[in-house]
The first five atom37 places (N, CA, C, CB, O) and aatype in JSON, in Angstrom:
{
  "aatype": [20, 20, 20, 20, 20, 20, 20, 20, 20, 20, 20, 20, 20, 20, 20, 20, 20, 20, 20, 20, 20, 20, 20, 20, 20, 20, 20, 20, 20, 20, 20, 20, 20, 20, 20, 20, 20, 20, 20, 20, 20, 20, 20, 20, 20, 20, 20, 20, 20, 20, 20, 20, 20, 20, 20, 20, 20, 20, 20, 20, 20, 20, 20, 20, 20, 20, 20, 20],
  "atom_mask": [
    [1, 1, 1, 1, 1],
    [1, 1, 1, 1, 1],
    [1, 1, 1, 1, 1],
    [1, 1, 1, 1, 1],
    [1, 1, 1, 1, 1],
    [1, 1, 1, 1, 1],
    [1, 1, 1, 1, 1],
    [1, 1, 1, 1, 1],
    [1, 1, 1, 1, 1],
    [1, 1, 1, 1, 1],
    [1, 1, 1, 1, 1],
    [1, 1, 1, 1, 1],
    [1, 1, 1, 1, 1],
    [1, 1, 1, 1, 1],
    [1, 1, 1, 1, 1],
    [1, 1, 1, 1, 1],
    [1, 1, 1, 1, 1],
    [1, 1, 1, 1, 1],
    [1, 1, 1, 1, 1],
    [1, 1, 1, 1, 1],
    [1, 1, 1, 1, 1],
    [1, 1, 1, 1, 1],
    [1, 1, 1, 1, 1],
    [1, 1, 1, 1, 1],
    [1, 1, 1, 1, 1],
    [1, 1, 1, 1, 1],
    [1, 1, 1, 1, 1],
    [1, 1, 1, 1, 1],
    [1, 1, 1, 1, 1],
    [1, 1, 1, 1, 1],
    [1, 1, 1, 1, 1],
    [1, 1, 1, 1, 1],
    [1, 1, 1, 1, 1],
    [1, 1, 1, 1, 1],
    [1, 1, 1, 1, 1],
    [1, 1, 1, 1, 1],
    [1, 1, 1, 1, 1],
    [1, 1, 1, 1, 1],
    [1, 1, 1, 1, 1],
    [1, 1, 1, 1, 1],
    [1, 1, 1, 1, 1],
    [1, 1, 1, 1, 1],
    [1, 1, 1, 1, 1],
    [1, 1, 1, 1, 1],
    [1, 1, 1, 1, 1],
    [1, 1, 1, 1, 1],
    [1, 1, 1, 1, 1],
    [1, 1, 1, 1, 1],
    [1, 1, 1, 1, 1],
    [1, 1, 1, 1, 1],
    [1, 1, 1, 1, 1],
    [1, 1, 1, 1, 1],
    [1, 1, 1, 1, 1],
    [1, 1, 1, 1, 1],
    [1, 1, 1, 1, 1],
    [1, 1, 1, 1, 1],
    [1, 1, 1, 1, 1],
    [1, 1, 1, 1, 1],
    [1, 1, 1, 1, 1],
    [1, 1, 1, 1, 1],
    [1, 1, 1, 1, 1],
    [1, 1, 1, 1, 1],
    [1, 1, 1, 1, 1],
    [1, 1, 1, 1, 1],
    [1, 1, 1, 1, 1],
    [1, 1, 1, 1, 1],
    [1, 1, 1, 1, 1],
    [1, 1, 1, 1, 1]
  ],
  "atom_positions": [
    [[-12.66, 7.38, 16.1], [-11.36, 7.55, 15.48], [-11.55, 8.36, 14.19], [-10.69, 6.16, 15.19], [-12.64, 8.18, 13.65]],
    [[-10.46, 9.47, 13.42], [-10.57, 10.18, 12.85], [-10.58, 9.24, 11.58], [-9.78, 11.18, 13.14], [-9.87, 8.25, 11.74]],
    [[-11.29, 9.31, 10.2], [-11.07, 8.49, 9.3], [-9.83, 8.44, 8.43], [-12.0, 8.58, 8.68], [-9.48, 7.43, 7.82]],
    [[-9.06, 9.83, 8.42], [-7.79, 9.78, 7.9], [-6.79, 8.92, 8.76], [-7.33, 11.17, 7.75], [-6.06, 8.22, 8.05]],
    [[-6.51, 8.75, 10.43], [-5.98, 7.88, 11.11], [-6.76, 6.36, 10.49], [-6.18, 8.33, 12.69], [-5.96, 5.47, 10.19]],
    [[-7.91, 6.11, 10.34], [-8.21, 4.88, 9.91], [-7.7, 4.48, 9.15], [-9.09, 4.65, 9.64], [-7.22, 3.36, 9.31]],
    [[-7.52, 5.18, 7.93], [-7.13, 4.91, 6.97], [-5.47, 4.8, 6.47], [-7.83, 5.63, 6.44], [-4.96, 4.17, 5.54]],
    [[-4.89, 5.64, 7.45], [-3.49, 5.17, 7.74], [-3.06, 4.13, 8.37], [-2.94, 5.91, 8.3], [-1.86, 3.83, 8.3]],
    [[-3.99, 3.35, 9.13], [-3.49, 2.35, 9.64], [-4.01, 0.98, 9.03], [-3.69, 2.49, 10.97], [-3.55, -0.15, 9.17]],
    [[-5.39, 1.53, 8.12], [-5.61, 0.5, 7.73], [-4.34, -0.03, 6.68], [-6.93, 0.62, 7.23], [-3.69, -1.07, 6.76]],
    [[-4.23, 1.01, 5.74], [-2.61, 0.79, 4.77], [-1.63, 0.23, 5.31], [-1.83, 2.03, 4.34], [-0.95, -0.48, 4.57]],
    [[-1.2, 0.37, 6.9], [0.11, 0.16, 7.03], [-0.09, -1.46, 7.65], [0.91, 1.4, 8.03], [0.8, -2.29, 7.49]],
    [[-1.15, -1.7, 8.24], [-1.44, -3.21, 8.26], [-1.59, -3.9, 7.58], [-2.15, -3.57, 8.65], [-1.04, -4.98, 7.79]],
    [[-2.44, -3.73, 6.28], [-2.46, -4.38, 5.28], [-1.36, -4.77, 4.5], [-3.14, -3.89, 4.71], [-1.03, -5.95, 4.43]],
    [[-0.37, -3.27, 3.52], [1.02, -3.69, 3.4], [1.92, -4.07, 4.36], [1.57, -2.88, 2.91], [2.92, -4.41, 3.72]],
    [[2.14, -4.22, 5.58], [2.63, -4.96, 6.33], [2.69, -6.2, 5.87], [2.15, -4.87, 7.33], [3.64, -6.84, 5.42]],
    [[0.95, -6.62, 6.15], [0.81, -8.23, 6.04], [1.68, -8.89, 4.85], [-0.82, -8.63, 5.76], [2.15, -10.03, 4.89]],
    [[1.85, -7.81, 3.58], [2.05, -7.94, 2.49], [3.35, -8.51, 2.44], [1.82, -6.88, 1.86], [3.64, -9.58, 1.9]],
    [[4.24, -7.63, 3.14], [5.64, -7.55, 3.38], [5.91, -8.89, 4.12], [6.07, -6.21, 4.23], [6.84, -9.57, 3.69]],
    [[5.29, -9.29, 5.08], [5.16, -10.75, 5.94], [5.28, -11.65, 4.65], [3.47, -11.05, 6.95], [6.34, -12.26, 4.52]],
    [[4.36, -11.79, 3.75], [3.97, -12.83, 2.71], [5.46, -13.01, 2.18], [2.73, -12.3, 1.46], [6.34, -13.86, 2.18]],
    [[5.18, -11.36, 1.62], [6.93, -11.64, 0.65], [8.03, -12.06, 1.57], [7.71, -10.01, -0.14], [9.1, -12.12, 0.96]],
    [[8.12, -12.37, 2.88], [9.17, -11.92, 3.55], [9.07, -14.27, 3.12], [9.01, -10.61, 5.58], [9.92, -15.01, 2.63]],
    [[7.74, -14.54, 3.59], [7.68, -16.2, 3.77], [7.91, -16.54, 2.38], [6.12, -16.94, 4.38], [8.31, -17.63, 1.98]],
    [[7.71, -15.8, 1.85], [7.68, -16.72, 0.1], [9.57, -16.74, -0.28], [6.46, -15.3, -1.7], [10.24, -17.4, -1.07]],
    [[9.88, -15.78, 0.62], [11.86, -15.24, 0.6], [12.1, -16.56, 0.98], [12.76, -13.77, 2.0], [12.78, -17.36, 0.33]],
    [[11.59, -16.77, 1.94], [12.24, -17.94, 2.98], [11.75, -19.51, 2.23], [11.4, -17.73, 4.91], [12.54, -20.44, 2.4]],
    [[10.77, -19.72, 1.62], [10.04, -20.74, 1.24], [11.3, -21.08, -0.22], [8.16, -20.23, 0.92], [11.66, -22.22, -0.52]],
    [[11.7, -19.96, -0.82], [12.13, -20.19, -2.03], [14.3, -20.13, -1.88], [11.18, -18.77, -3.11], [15.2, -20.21, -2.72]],
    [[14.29, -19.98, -0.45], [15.79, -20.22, -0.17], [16.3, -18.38, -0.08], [16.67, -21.36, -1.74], [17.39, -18.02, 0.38]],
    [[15.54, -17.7, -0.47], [16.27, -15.97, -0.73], [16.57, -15.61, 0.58], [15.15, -14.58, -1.42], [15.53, -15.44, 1.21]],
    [[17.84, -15.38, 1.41], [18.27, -14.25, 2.25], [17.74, -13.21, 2.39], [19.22, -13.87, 2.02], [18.5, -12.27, 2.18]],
    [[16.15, -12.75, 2.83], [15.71, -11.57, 2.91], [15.61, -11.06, 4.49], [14.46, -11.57, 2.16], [15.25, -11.91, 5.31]],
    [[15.86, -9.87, 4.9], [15.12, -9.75, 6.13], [13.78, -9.2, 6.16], [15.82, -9.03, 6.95], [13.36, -8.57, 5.19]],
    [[12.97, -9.42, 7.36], [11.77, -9.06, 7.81], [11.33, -8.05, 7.43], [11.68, -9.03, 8.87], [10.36, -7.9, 6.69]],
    [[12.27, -6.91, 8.11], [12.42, -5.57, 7.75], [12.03, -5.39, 6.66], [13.54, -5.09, 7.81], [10.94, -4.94, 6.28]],
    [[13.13, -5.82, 5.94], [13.21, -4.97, 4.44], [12.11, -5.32, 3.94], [14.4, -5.27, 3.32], [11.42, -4.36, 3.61]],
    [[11.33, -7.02, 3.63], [10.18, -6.89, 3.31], [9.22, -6.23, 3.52], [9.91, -7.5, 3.39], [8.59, -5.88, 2.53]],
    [[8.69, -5.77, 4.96], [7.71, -4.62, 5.35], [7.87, -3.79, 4.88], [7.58, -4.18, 6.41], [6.98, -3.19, 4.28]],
    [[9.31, -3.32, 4.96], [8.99, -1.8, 4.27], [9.4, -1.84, 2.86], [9.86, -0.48, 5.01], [9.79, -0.74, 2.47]],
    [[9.42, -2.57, 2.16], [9.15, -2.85, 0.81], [7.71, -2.49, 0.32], [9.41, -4.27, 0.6], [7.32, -1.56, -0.4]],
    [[6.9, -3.72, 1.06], [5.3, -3.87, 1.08], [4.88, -2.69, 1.42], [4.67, -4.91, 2.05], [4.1, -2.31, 0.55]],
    [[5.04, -1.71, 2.46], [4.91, -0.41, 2.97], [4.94, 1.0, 1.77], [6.16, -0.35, 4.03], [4.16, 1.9, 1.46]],
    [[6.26, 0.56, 1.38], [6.34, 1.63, 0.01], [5.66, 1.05, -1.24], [7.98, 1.95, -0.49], [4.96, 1.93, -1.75]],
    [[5.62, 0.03, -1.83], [4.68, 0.12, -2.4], [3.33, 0.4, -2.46], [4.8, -0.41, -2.61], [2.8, 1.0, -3.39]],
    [[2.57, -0.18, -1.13], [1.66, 0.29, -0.81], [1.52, 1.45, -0.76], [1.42, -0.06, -0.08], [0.45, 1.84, -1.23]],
    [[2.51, 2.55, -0.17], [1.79, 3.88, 0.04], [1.91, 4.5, -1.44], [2.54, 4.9, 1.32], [1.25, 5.54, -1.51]],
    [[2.65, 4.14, -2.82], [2.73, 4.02, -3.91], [1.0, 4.19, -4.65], [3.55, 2.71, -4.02], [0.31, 5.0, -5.26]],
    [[0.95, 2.7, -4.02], [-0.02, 2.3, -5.0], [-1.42, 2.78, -4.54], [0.02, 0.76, -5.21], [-2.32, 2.64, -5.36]],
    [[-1.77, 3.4, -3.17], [-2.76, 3.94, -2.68], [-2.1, 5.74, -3.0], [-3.06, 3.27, -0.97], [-2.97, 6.59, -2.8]],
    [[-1.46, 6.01, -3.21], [-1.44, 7.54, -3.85], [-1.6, 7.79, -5.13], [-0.3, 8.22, -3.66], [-1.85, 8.94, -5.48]],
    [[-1.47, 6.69, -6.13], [-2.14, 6.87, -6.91], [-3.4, 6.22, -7.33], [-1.51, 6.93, -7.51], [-3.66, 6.3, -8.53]],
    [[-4.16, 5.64, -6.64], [-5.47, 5.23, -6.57], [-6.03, 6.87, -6.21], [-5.77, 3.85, -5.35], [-6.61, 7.45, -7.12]],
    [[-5.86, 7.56, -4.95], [-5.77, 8.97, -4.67], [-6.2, 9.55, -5.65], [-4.59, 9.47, -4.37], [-7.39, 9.85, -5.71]],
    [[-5.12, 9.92, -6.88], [-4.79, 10.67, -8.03], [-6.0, 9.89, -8.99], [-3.0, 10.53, -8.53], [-6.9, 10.59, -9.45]],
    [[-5.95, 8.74, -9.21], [-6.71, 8.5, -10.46], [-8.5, 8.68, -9.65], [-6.2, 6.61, -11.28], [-9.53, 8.68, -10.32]],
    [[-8.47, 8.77, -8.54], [-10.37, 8.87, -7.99], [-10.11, 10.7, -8.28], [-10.99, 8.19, -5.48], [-10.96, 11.19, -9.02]],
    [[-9.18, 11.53, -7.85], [-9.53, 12.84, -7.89], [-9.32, 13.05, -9.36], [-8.74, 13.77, -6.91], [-9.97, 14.08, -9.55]],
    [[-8.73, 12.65, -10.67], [-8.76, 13.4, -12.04], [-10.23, 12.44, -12.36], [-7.08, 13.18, -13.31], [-11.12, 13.03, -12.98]],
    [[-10.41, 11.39, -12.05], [-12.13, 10.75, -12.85], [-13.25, 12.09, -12.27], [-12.91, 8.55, -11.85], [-14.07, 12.56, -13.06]],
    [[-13.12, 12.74, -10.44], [-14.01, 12.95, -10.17], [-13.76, 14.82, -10.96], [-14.27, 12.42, -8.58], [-14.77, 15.5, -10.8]],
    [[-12.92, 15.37, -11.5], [-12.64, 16.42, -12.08], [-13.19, 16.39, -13.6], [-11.23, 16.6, -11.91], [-13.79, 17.4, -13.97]],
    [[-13.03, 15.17, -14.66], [-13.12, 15.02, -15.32], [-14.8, 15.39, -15.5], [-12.42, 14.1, -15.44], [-15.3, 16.29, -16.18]],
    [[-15.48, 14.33, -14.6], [-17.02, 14.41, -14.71], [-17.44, 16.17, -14.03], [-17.8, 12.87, -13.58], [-18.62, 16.5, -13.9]],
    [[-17.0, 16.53, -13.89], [-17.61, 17.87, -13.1], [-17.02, 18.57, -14.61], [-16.77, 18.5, -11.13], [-17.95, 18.97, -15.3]],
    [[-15.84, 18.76, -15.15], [-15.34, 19.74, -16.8], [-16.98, 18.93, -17.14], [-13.2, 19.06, -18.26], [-18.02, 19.57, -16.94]],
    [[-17.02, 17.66, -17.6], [-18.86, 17.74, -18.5], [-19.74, 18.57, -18.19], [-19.87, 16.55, -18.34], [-20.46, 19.17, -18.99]],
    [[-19.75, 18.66, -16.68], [-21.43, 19.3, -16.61], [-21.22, 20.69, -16.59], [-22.45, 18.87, -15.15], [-22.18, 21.45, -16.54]]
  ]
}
């Protein structure tokens, strides 16, 4: 498998799961949420928060290459 497909699916399972959690903690605490919307809540943040993980590994690995 190509590692960019890996890595897309690893994200979208993981925030998935995420979206599941928030979706039980909705339900645990009385909130009207749907399924849905939690996943793709968890989904956008995730792809959020892994684009800029992205951004901050490519300006550290720019930064060290301007030193040498």
């Amino acid at each position: 498998m190509n590692r960019g497909v890996r890595l897309v699916l690893s994200v979208v399972v993981w925030w998935s799961a995420a979206g599941v959690a928030l979706w039980l903690v909705g339900l645990a605490l009385g909130w009207p949420v749907s399924l849905a919307g939690c996943v793709l809540s968890g989904l956008f943040l995730g792809a959020i928060g892994e684009a800029g993980d992205r951004l901050r590994r490519v300006w550290k690995s720019r930064r060290r290459a301007a030193r040498m």
